[in-house]
C-alpha positions in Angstrom: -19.3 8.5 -50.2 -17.6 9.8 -47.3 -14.1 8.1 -46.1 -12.2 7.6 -42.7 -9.9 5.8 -40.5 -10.6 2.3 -39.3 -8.1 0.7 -37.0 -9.9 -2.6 -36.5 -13.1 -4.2 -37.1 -13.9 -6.9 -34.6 -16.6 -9.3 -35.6 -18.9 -11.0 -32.7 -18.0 -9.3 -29.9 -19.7 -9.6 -26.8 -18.6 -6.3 -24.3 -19.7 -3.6 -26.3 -23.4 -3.8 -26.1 -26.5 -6.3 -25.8 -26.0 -9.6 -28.1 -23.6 -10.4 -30.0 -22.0 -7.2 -32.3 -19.4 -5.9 -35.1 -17.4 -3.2 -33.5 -15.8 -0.4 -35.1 -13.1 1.3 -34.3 -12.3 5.0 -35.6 -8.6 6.3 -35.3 -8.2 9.3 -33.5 -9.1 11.1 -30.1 -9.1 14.5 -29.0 -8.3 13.2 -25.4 -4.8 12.0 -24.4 -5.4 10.0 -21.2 -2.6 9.6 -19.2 -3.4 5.7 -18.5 -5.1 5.3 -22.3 -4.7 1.4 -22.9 -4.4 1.6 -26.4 -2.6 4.3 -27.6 -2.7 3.2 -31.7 -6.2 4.9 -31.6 -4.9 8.5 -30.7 -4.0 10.1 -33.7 -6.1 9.8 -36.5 -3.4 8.8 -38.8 -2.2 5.3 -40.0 0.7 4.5 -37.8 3.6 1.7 -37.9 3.8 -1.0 -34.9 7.4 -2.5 -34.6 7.3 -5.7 -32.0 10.5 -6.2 -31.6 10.3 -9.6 -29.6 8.8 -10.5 -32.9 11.8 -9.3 -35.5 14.6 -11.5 -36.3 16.3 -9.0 -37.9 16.1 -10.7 -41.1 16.7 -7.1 -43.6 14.0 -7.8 -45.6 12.4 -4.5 -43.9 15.3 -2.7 -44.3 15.4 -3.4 -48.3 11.5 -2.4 -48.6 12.2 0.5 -47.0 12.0 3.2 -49.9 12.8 6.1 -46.9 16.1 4.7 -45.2 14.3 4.4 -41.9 15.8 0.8 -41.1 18.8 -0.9 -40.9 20.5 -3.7 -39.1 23.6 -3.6 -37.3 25.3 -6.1 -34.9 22.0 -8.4 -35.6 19.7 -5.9 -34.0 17.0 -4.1 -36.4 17.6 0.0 -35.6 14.0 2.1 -36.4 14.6 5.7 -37.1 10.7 6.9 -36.4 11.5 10.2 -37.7 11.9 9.1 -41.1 9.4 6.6 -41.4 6.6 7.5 -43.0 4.1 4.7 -42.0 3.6 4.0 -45.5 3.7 0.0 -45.1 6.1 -1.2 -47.2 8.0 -3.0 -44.3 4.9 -4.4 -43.2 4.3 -6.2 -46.2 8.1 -7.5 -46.2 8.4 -8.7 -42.7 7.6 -12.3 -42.7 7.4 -12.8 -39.2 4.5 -10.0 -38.7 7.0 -7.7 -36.3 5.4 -4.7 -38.0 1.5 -3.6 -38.9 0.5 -0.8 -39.4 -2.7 0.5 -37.7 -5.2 2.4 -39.6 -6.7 1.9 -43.0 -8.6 4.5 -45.4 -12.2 2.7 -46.0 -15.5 4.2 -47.3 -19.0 3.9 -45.7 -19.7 1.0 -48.1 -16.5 -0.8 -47.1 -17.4 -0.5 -43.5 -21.1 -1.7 -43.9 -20.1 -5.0 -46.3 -18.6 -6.8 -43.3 -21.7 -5.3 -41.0 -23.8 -6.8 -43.1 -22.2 -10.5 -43.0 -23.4 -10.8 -39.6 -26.8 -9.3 -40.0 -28.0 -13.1 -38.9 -26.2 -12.8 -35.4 -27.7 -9.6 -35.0 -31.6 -10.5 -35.5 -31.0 -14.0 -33.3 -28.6 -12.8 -30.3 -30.1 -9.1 -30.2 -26.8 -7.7 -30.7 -26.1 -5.1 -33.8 -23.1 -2.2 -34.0 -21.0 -0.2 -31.8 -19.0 2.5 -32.6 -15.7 2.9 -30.7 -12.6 4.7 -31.0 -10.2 5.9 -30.3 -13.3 8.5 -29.7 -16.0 7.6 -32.6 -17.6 10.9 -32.5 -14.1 12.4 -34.0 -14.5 11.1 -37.5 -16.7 13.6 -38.0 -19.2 13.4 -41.1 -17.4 10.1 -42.3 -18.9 8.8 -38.6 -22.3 10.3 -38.7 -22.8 8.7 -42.5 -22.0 5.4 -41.0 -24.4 5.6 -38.3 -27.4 6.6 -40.5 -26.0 3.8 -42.4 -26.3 1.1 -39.4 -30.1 2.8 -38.6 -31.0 2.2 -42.6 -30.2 -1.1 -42.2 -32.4 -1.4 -39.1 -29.4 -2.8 -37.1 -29.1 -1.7 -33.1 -26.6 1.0 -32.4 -24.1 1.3 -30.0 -21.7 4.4 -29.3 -18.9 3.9 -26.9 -17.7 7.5 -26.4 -15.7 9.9 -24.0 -18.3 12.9 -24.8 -15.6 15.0 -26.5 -17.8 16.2 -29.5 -19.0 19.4 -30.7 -22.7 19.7 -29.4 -24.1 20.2 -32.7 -22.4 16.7 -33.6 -23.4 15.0 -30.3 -27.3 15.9 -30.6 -27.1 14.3 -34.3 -25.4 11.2 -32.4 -28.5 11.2 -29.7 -30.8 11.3 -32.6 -28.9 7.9 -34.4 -28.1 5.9 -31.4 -29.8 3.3 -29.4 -27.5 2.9 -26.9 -24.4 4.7 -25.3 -21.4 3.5 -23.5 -20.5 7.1 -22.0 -17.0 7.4 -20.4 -16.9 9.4 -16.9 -13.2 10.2 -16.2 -13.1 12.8 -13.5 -15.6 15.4 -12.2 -13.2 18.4 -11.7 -12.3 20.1 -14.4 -8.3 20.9 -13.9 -8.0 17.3 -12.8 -9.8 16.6 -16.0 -7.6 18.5 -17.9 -4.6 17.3 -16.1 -5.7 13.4 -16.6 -6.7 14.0 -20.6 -5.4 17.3 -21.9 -8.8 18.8 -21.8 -11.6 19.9 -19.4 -15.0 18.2 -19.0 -17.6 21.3 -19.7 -18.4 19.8 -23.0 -18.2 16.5 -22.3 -20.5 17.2 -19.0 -23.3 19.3 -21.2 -23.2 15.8 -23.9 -23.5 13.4 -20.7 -26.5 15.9 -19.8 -27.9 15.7 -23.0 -27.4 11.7 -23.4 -29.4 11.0 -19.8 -32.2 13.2 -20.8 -32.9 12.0 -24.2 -34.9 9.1 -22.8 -31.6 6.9 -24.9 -30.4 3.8 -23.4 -26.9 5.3 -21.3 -24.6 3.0 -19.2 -22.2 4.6 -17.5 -18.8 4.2 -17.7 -15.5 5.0 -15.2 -11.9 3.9 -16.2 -10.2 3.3 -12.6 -7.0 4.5 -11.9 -5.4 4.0 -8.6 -4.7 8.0 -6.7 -5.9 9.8 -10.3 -9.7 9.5 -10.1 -11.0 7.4 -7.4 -11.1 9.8 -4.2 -14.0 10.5 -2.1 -14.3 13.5 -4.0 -14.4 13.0 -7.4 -16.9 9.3 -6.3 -19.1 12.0 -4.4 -19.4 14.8 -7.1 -20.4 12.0 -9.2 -23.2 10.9 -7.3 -24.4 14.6 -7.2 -24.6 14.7 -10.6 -26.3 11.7 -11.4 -28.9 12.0 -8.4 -31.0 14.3 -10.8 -30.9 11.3 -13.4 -31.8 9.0 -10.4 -28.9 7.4 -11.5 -26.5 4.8 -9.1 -25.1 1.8 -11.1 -21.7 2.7 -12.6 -20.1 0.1 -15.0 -16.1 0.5 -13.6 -13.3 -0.9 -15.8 -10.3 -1.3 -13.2 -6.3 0.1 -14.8 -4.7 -2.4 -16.4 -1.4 -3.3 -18.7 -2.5 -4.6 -21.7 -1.0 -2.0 -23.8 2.4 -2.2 -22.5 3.6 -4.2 -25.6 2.0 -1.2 -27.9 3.7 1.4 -26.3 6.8 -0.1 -26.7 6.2 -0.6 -30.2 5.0 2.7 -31.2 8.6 4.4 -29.5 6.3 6.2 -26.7 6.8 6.3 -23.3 4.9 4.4 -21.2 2.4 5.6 -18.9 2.9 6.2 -15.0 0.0 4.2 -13.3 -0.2 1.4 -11.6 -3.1 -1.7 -11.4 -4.8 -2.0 -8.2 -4.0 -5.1 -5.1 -7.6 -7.0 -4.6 -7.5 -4.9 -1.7 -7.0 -1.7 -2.8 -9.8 -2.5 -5.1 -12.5 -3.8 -2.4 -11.4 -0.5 -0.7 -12.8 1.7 -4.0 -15.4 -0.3 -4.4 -16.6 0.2 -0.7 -16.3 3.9 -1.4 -18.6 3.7 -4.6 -21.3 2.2 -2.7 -21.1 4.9 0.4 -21.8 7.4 -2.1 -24.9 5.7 -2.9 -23.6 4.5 -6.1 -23.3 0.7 -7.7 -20.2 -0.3 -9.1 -20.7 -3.0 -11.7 -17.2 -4.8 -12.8 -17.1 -4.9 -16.7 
């Protein structure tokens, strides 16, 4: 049985698809967006969280520690990241839950005996499972046995992705899903590669393939203020989904939610900015002279 990385299960959620769902979340993505919101999903390794609002420099963490990667001097808790080697001990010492680690090896069968606990919710709200990430499609085989897991079981699938898959990989995924959540980021590909660290020719030829599969596909655009919402990129958008008859865009305006992980993972945090109420209206006005509808999620 096939193994990956989860870093979260949430149970009953209601934004990643019809009803109510269990969403899964896969560590690791082969994008690095410059505004990503939740940056413990990027590398597909389990990683150590220090909140430091949280620590009260206690030393219990700096005992557990079997590689010398924590001390405490003057009453402040020092973290040496490049000896720590997220193996969890401080987590389980820290009594005021300052550190966690994100990411945990489970199997298929791990993963589907919490599906299954809400296999009730499913049949009466119409809801099932979504994949998310993190990009889903990255955990490979481990990912593909879960989803012909989740279709076995009859429940509704749902795959939130940025279309960054090998097409071999992606075509299985059309095959297994019911519905995807597909991530547009930027039309042109240098500013694609620029935003993400990779350009969009693959990820345009999976969006391709999604829309003509006759598969439920809701459209997705991450908003960032001056990086992707010109009259250009809104326009070659439109182009592209006028032979899909497409207009309605679900649009997911920048925001700071994952300031506090940043902090706590010793990265820098990202250069972008949320948008006024006005500056928003303004975006949203250009959407709709493009012929497209933007749909707040």
């Amino acid at each position: 049985m096939s193994q990956g990385i989860i870093y979260n299960i949430q149970r009953m959620s209601v934004h990643d698809g019809p009803g109510l769902r269990t969403t899964v979340f896969l560590k690791g993505c082969p994008l690095g967006c410059l505004w990503c919101s939740n940056p413990e999903s990027q590398k597909s390794k389990p990683q150590m969280l220090f909140f430091e609002d949280l620590c009260t420099s206690c030393g219990a963490c700096v005992e557990a520690c079997p590689n010398g990667a924590v001390q405490v001097l003057e009453g402040k808790t020092l973290w040496d990241r490049e000896k720590c080697t997220d193996c969890g001990s401080c987590e389980k010492s820290c009594p005021n839950k300052a550190r966690e680690i994100s990411g945990k090896m489970m199997s298929v069968d791990d993963v589907m005996d919490i599906v299954r606990k809400d296999a009730l919710f499913y049949e009466n709200s119409g809801g099932g499972v979504t994949f998310g990430g993190g990009e889903p499609t990255s955990g490979g085989q481990f990912f593909l046995d879960m989803a012909e897991a989740v279709r076995y079981e009859g429940f509704h699938l749902t795959v939130d992705t940025c279309g960054m898959c090998p097409e071999d990989r992606f075509d299985r995924t059309i095959e297994l899903a019911d519905l995807f959540l597909f991530d547009c980021k930027h039309m042109d590909p240098e500013e694609h590669r620029r935003l993400t660290g990779c350009d969009n020719a693959l990820i345009l030829r999976n969006l391709h393939a999604a829309l003509s599969s006759g598969k439920e596909v809701r459209l997705r655009m991450p908003l960032m203020p001056g990086m992707n919402d010109s009259d250009e990129n809104l326009g070659a958008m439109a182009e592209f989904l006028r032979v899909f008859d497409r207009r309605e865009i679900e649009v997911m305006p920048c925001h700071a939610f994952g300031k506090s992980k940043y902090s706590a993972l010793q990265m820098p945090l990202p250069e972008v900015s949320q948008y006024t109420p006005e500056q928003l209206n303004v975006v949203l006005e250009r959407f709709e002279r493009h012929g497209l509808t933007p749909v707040m999620v």
